[in-house]
C-alpha positions in Angstrom: 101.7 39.4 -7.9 102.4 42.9 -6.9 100.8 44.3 -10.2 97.8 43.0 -9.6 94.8 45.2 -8.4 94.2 45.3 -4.4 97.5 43.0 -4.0 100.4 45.0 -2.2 104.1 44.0 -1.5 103.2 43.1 2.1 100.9 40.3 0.9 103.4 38.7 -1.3 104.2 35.1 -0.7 108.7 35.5 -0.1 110.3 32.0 0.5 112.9 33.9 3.0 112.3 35.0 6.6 109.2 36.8 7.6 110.9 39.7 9.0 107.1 41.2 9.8 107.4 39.2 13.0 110.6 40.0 13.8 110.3 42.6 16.9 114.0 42.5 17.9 117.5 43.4 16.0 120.1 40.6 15.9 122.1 42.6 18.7 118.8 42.9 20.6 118.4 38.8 20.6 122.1 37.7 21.2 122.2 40.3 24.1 118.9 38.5 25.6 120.1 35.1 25.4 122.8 33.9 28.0 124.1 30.6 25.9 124.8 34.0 23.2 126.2 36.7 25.0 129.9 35.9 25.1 129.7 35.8 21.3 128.5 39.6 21.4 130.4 40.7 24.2 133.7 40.0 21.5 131.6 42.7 19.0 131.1 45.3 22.1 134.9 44.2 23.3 136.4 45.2 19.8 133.9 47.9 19.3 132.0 46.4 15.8 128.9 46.2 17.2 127.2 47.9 14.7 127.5 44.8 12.5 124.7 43.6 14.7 122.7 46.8 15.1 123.0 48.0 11.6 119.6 48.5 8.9 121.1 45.9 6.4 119.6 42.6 6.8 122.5 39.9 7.7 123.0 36.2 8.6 124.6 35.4 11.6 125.7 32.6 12.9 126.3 32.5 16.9 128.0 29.7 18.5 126.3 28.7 21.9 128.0 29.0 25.2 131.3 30.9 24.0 132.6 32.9 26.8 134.0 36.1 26.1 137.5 35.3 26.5 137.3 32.3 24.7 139.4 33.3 21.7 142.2 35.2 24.1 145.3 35.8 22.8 144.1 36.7 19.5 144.9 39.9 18.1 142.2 42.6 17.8 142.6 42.3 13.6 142.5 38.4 13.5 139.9 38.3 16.0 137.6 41.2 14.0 138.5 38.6 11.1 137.1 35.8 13.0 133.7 37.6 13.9 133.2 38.7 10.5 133.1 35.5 9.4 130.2 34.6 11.0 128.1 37.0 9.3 126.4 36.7 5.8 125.6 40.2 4.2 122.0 39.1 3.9 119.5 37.1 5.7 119.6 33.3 4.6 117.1 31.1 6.0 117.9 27.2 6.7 115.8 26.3 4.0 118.1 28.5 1.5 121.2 26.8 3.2 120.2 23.6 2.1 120.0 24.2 -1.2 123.6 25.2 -1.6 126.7 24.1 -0.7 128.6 27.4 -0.5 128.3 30.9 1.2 130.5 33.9 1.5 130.7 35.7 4.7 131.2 39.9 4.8 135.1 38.7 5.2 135.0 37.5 1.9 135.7 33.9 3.1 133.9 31.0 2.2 131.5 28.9 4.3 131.2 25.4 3.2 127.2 24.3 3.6 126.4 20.4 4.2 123.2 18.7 4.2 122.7 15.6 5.7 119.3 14.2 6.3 117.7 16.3 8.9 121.0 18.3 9.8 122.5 21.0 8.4 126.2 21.5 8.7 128.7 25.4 7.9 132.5 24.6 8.2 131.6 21.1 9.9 129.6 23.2 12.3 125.8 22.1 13.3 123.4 24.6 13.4 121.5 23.4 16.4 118.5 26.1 16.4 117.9 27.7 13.1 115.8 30.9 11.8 115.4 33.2 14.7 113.8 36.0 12.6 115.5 39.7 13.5 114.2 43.2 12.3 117.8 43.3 10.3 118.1 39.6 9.2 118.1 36.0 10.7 120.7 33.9 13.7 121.8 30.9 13.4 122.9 29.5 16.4 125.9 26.6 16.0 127.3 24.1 18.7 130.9 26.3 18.1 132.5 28.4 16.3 133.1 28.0 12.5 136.9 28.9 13.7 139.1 27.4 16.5 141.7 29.3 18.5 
């Protein structure tokens, strides 16, 4: 639809997120909710922040209510490991989840996707508020994370 006269790439019709309304980065957001600051207080605490502040649109998914020392005892590698695979190296939308039934993360790990009904599972993990749009990609927040300590 782009080639056709008076039609410009801003007026396309994309299936993904509308990142148009976004207004904050994905850092921006976890940093100004409190049930997702924990989970970005491990980026800042490892210094890998940038994954969150960077121009490349990502996925992230951010458990709720993590507190910052809830993966202690970790080593800084395994726990860098750990974060990373939360995070998608593009922005996937819900509606894109449920139409497959894998993902891999920017750790090269794969993320198994389950739809059931109404809900939409990663690792066994519900996504409990879906598609907050970011000026760099999408969150996903889940009930925990996709990893146990």
């Amino acid at each position: 639809m782009a080639s056709q006269e008076g039609t410009n790439q801003d007026q396309m019709v994309d299936a993904g997120i509308d990142l148009r309304s976004a207004t904050k980065s994905i850092w921006q957001t976890l940093s100004e909710d409190p049930q997702l600051a924990g989970f970005l207080e491990m980026f800042r605490r490892l210094g890998i922040d940038a994954y969150l502040r960077g121009p490349d649109n990502s996925t992230v998914f951010a458990p709720q209510g993590l507190s910052a020392d809830a993966l202690a005892g970790r080593k800084d590698e395994e726990l860098e490991s750990v974060l990373r695979s939360h995070i998608l190296g593009r922005a996937v939308t819900l509606d894109e989840l449920r139409t497959t039934t894998r993902v891999e993360t920017i750790e090269k790990t794969s993320l198994t996707v389950v739809r059931n009904g109404q809900e939409t599972t990663v690792n066994g993990v519900r996504i409990v508020r879906p598609d907050i749009p970011c000026t760099n990609g999408v969150v996903h927040v889940i009930e925990r994370p996709l990893i146990e300590a």
